[in-house]
C-alpha positions in Angstrom: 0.0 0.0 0.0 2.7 2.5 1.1 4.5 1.5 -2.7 1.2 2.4 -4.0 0.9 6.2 -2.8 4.6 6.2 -3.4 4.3 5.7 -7.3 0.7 7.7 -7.0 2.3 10.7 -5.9 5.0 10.5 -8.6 3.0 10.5 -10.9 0.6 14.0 -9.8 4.2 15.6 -9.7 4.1 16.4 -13.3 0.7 17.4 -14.0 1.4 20.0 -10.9 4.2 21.6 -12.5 2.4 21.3 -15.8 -0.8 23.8 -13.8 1.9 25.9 -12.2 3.1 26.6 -15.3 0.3 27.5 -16.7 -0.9 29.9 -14.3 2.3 32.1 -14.3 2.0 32.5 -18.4 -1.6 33.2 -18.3 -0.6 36.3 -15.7 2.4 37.6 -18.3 1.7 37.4 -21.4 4.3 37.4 -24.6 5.1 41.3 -25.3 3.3 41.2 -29.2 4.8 44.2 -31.0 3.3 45.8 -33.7 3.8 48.7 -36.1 2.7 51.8 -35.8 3.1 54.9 -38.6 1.7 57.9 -38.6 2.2 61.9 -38.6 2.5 64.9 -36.3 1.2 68.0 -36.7 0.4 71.5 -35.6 -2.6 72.7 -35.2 -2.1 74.7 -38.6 -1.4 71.1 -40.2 2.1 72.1 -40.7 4.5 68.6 -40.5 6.3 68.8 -37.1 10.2 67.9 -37.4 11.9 66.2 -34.2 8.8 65.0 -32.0 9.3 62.3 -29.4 6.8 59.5 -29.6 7.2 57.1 -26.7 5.5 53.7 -25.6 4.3 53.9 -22.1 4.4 50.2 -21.9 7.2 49.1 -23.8 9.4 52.7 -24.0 10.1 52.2 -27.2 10.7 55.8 -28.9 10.7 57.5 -32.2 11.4 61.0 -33.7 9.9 62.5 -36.7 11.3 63.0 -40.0 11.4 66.2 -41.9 8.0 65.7 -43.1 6.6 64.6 -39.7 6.8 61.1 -40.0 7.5 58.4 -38.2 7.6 54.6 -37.5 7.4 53.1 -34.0 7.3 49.2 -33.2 5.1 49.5 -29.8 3.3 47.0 -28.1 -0.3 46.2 -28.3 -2.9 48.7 -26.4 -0.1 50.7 -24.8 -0.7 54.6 -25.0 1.7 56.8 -26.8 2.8 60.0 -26.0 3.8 62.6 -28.4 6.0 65.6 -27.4 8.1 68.3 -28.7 9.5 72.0 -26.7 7.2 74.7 -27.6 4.3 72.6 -27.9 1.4 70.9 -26.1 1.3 67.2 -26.1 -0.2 64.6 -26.9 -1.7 61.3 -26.7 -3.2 58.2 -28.0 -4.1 54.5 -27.3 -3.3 51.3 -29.5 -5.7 49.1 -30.5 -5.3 45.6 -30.7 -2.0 43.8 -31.6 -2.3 44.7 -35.7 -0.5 47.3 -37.4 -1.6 50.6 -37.7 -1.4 54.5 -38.4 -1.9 56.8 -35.8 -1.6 60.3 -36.1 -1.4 63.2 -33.8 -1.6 67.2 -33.6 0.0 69.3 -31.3 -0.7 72.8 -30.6 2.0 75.7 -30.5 2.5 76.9 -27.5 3.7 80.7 -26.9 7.1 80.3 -27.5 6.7 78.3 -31.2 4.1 81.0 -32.2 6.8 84.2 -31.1 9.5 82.5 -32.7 7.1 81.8 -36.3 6.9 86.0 -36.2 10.4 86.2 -37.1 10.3 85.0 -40.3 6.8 86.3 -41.0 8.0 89.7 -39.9 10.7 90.5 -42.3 13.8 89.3 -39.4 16.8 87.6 -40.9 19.6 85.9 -38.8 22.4 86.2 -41.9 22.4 88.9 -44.1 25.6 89.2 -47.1 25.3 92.9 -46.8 26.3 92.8 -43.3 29.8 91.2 -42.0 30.9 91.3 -39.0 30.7 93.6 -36.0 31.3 96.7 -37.9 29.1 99.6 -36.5 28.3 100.8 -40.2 26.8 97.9 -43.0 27.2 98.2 -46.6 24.9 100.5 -48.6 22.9 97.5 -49.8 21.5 96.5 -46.4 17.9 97.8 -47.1 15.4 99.7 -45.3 12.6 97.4 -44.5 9.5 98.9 -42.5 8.7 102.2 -44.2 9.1 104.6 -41.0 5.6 106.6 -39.8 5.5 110.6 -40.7 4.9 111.9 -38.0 8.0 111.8 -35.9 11.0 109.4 -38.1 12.8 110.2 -41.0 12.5 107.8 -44.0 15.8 106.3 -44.8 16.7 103.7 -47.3 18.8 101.8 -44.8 19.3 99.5 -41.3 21.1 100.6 -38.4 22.0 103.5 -36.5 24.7 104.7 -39.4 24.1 105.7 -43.0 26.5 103.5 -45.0 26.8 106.0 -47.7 27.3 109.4 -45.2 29.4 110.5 -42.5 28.5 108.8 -39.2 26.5 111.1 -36.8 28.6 110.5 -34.1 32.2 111.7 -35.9 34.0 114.5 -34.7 32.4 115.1 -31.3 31.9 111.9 -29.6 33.9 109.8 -26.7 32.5 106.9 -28.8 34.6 107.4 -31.8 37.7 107.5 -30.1 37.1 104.0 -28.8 36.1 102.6 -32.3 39.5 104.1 -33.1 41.0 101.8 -29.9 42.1 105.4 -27.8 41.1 107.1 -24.8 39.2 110.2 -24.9 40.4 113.5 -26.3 42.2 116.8 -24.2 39.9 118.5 -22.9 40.4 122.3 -21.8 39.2 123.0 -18.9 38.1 126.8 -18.0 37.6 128.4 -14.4 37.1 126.0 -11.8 33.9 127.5 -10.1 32.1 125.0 -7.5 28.2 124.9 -7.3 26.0 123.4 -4.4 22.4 123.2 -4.6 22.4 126.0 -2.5 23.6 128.5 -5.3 21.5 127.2 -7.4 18.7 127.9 -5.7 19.6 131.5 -5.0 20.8 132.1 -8.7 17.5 133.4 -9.4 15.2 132.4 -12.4 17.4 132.3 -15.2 20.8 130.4 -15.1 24.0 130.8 -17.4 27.0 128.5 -17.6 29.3 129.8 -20.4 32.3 127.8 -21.5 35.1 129.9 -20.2 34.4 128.4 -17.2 34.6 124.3 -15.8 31.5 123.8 -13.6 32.4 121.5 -10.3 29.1 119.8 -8.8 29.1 119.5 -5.1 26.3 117.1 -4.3 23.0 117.1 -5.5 22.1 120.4 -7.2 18.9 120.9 -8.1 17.4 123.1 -11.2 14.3 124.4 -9.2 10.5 124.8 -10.5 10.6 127.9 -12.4 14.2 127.9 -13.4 16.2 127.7 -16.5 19.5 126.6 -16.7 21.1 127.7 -19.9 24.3 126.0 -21.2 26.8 127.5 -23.4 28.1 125.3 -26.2 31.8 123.9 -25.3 31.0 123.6 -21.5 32.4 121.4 -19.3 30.2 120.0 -16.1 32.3 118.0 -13.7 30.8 116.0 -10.8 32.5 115.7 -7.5 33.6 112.0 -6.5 31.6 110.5 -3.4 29.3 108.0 -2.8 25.3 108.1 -0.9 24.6 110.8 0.5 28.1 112.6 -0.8 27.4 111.9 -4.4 26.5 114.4 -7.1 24.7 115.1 -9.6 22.5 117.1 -11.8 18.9 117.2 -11.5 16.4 119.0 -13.7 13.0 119.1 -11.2 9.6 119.4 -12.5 8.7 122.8 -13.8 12.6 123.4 -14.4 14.6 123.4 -17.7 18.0 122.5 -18.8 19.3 124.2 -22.3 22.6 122.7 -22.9 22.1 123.3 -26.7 25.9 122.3 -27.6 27.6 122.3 -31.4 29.6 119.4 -33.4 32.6 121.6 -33.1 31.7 122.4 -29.6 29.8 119.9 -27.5 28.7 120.0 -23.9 30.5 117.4 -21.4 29.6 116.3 -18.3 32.2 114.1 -16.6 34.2 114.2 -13.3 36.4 116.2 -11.5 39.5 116.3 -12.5 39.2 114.9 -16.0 41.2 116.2 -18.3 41.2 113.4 -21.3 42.8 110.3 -21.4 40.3 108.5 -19.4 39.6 104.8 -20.4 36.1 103.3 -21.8 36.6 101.2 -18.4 36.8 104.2 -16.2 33.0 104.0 -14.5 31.2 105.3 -11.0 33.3 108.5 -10.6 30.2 111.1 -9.8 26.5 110.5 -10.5 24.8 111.9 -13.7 22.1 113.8 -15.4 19.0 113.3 -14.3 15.7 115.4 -15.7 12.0 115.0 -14.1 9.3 115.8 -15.4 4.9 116.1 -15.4 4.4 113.3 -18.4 2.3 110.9 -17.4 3.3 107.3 -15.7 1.4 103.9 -15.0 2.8 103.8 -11.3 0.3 104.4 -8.6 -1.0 107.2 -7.9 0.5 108.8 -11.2 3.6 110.4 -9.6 6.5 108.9 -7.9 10.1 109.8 -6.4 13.1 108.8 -9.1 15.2 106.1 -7.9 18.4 106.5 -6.5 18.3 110.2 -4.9 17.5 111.1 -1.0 14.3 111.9 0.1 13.2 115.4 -1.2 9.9 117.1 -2.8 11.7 118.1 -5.7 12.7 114.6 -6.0 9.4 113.7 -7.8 8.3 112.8 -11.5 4.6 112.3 -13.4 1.7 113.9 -13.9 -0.8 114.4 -16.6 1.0 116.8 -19.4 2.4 114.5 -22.2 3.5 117.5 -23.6 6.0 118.7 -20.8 8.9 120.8 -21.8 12.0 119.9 -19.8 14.0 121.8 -22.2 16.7 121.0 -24.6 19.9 118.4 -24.7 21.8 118.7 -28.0 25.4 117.7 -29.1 26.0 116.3 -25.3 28.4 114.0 -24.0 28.0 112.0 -20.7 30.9 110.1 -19.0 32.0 108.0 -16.3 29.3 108.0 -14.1 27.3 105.8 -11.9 28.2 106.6 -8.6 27.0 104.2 -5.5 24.5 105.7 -3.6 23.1 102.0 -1.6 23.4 98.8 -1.8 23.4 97.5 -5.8 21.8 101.0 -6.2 23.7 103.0 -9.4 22.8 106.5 -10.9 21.9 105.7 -14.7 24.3 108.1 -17.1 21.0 109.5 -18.1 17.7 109.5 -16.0 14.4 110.7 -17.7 11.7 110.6 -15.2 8.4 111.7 -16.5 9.8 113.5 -19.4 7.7 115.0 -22.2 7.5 115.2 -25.7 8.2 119.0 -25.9 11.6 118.3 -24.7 14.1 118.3 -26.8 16.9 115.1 -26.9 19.0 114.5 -29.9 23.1 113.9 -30.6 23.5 112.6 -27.0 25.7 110.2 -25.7 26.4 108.2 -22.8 29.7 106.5 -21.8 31.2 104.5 -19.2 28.4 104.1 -16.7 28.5 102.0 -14.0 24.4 101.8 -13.7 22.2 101.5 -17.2 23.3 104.0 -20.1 19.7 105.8 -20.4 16.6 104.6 -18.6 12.9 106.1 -18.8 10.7 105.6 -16.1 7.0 106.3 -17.5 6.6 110.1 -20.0 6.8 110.3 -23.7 9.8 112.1 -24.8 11.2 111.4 -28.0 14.8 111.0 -29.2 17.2 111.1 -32.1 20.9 110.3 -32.5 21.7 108.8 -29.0 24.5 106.2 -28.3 25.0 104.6 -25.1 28.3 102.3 -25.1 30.1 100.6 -22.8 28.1 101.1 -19.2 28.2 98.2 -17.2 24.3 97.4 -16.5 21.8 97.5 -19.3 22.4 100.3 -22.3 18.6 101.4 -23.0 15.9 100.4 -19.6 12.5 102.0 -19.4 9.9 100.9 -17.3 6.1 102.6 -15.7 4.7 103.1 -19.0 7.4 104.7 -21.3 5.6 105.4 -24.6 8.3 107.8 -26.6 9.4 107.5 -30.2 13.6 106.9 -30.7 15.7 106.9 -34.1 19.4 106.5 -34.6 20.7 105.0 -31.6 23.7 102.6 -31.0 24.1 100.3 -28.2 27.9 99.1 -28.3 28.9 96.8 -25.0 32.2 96.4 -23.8 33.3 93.3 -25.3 34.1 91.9 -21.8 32.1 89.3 -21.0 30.0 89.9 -17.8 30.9 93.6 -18.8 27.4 94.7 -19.4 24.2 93.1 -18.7 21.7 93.7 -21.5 21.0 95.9 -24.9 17.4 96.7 -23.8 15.6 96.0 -20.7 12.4 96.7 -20.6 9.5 96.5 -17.5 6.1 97.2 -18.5 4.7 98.6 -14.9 6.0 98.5 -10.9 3.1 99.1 -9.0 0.9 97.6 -10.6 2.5 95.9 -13.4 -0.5 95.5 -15.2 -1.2 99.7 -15.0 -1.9 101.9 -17.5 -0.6 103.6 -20.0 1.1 100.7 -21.1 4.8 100.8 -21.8 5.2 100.9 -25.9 8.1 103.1 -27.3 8.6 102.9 -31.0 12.5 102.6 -31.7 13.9 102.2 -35.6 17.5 102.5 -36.6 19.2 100.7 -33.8 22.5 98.9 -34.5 22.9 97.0 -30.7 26.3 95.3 -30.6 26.7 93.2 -27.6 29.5 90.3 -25.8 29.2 87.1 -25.7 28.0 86.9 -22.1 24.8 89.1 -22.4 21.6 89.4 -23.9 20.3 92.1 -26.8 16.3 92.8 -24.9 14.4 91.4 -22.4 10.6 92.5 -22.4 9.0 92.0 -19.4 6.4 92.9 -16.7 3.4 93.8 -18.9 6.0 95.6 -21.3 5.3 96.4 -24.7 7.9 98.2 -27.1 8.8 98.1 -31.1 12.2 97.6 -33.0 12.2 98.3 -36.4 15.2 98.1 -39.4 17.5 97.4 -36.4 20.5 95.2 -36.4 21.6 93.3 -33.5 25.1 91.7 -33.3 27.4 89.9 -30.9 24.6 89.1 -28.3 25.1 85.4 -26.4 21.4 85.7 -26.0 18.3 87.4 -28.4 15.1 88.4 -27.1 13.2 86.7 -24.8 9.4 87.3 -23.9 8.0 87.3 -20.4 4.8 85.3 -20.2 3.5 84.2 -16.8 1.1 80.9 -16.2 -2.1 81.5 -14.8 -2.0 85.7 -15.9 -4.0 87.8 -18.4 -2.0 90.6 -18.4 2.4 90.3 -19.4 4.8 90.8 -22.5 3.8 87.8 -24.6 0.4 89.1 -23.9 1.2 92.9 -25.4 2.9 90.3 -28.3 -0.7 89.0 -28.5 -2.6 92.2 -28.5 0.2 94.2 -30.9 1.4 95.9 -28.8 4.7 94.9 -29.1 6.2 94.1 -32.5 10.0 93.0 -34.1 9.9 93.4 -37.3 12.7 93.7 -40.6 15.8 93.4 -38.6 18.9 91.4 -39.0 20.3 89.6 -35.7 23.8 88.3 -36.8 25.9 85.9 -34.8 24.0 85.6 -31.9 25.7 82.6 -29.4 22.1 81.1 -29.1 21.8 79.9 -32.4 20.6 81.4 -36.0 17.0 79.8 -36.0 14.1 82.3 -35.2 13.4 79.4 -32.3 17.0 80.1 -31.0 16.5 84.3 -30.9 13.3 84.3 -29.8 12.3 82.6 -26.3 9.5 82.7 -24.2 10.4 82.8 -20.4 8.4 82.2 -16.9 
């Protein structure tokens, strides 16, 4: 009996392993793979080169062709997803284990439809007619958008520079002695006479600095309401050194007026003391700068505000409600070697233009050697022509609180240092709020913006609009990039959106990012 079970159980061995088996292949099943084809898309229909399609199950991956195509071997029922940068995704489920074509579409997202303006907007990455970082192109770099009436001149060309004239800034600037690799020219100084804000404000209503004469600012003097300060071609304004409270500087106040109306053969510099030519394109912070307030209106809260940088005082503040302010009249004017300390991270900008408005006068001005931004316009609608602002160590051209002035002519030229200068144009929208009105949109055409290789050419951001026109950019690391915030109505990409902020017909050459539009162009967060 025992022999029997003995050979019984023997035998029910096998058919136990035979049902053991059996269960564990029922529970995984053989992988069957099958073929899938198909095509991505945007939501134009336009073939999508470089997608991602990847099996959730099996991983398996594939990347579109040129004309969107792909093949994936995937297994059967799994879901595929369908990705790209710049676009929304995608996704879709297998049927059973047979061939088959699946197909997807994705949308373009904010930074694919920015970057698709580029081309559709008349912006080129190379151009033949433009070789390297020269300042002036050859004569056959043409104009593109025809410039509006009212304000620009029509010219047949890009850039700052006509190819086929004498360069606007010859003959009087700091700027072309460093295009010519030297330091600045001699100057001749006059009369040493000191001013405090205290003479000023005792000079009575009408102010004259003539050129015989080498004006030494001791602190912060102010050109009162009511006062004109009239300056005589060929003068030279020098700036004490000093830092915070001790620094000095020039400041036009609401209801005052500066006429520094200088000459190509004689132009107006303001520098520091003691300069007597010969100073480096290095040499920055040595005194403060110029800085002119004004009644044009702003979008800060409640429509008037203190400029940054100066000590608490009444005459401190900018804004109002007259667009057509008239602060006076800058003309043939050189600015140098400023951007004092006065806190913390806390520069004077070369030139300051708070509230400024369009009946001031601002053309053949230039700006060199700042330690803060070159120019920056906080809110008002003053135009310009003929500015340069090269070699100042923060951002060249910065406006912010609902700038809306028209600029022509104007070069941005970093120092070729990297980390030497932050960027060719920032630009903030609004400050408090950000989404106020007006909204910041300046119109500039004819810039030529040369940058280093560790900065980048504009940023837009804070609810900022702006236009560049028949502009060329070189040099930057970096293009433009676009704020646009999740989850808010109101920002840059959404001025993009709206129109109210437009690149269009200019040529960005060697940029470090790349020369496709999606390179130039980003979107940030």
């Amino acid at each position: 009996m025992k022999g029997f079970l003995k050979f019984f159980t023997l035998l029910l061995l096998p058919a136990a392993f035979v049902l053991t088996s059996c269960d564990k292949d029922d529970e995984n099943p053989p992988v069957t793979d099958v073929t899938v084809t198909g095509t991505v898309s945007d939501d134009t229909g336009k073939a999508i080169e470089g997608a991602t399609v990847t099996g959730q199950t099996s991983a398996a991956t594939a990347t579109t062709a040129a004309d969107g195509t792909y093949t994936l071997s995937a297994a059967a029922s799994e879901k595929l997803l369908f990705e790209k940068e710049g676009y929304a995704s995608a996704e879709a489920t297998l049927t059973a284990a047979v061939s088959q074509t699946v197909d997807a579409t994705l949308d373009r997202g904010p930074a694919v439809l920015f970057a698709e303006s580029f081309d559709e907007t008349g912006n080129t990455v190379t151009d033949p007619s433009f070789s390297g970082n020269s300042i002036v192109p050859t004569a056959d770099l043409g104009a593109g958008s025809t410039e509006p009436a009212n304000f620009f001149m029509n010219v047949d060309y890009k850039g700052a520079v006509d190819p086929n004239g004498t360069p606007w800034y010859a003959e009087w600037t700091f700027y072309e002695d460093i295009l010519n690799g030297a330091s600045s020219d001699a100057l001749t100084l006059g009369t040493l006479e000191e001013w405090t804000d205290a003479m000023m404000q005792a000079a009575g209503n009408d102010v004259f600095w003539t050129n015989d004469k080498t004006y030494v600012l001791n602190g912060f003097v102010y050109v009162g309401d009511g006062q004109t300060l009239h300056i005589e071609e060929g003068t030279i304004i020098q700036g004490k050194p000093g830092e915070a409270a001790a620094a000095s500087a020039l400041i036009i106040a609401r209801g005052g007026k500066i006429m520094a109306e200088g000459s190509k053969e004689n132009p107006i510099i303001f520098t520091y003391e003691g300069d007597t030519g010969g100073s480096a394109a290095t040499l920055r912070g040595q005194w403060g700068g110029l800085i002119i307030l004004g009644k044009a209106g702003l979008n800060s809260t409640p429509g008037e505000t203190s400029i940054e940088g100066l000590p608490d005082d009444p005459r401190a503040f900018y804004g109002g409600n007259d667009d057509d302010d008239n602060s006076g009249v800058l003309r043939y004017v050189s600015i140098r070697h400023g951007g004092t300390n006065i806190g913390a991270d806390n520069e004077i900008n070369g030139l300051s233009l708070g509230g400024v408005g369009r009946g001031t006068t601002i053309e053949y001005v230039e700006i060199v050697a700042n330690k803060d931004d070159g120019i920056e316009w906080f809110g008002g609608t003053v135009d310009a022509k003929y500015l340069a602002s090269v070699f100042c160590a923060d951002d060249a051209l910065d406006y912010d609180e609902g700038y809306r002035g028209r600029n022509q002519f104007v070069i941005v030229h970093q120092d070729p240092t990297e980390g030497g200068a932050d960027r060719g144009g920032e630009h903030d929208g609004g400050t408090d709020p950000e989404n106020g009105t007006p909204y910041a949109t300046p119109v500039f055409f004819n810039v030529t913006s040369i940058g280093n290789s560790g900065s980048r050419a504009i940023t837009f951001r804070d609810n900022a609009g702006g236009e560049y026109h028949n502009s060329i950019f070189v040099g930057y690391d970096k293009g433009i990039d676009i704020e646009d915030l999740l989850g808010q109505d109101e920002d840059s990409y959404k001025q993009w959106q709206d129109g109210n902020l437009k690149i269009m017909n200019n040529v960005f050459f060697n940029i470090g990012a790349g020369d496709r539009a999606e390179d130039i162009f980003k979107i940030t967060n």
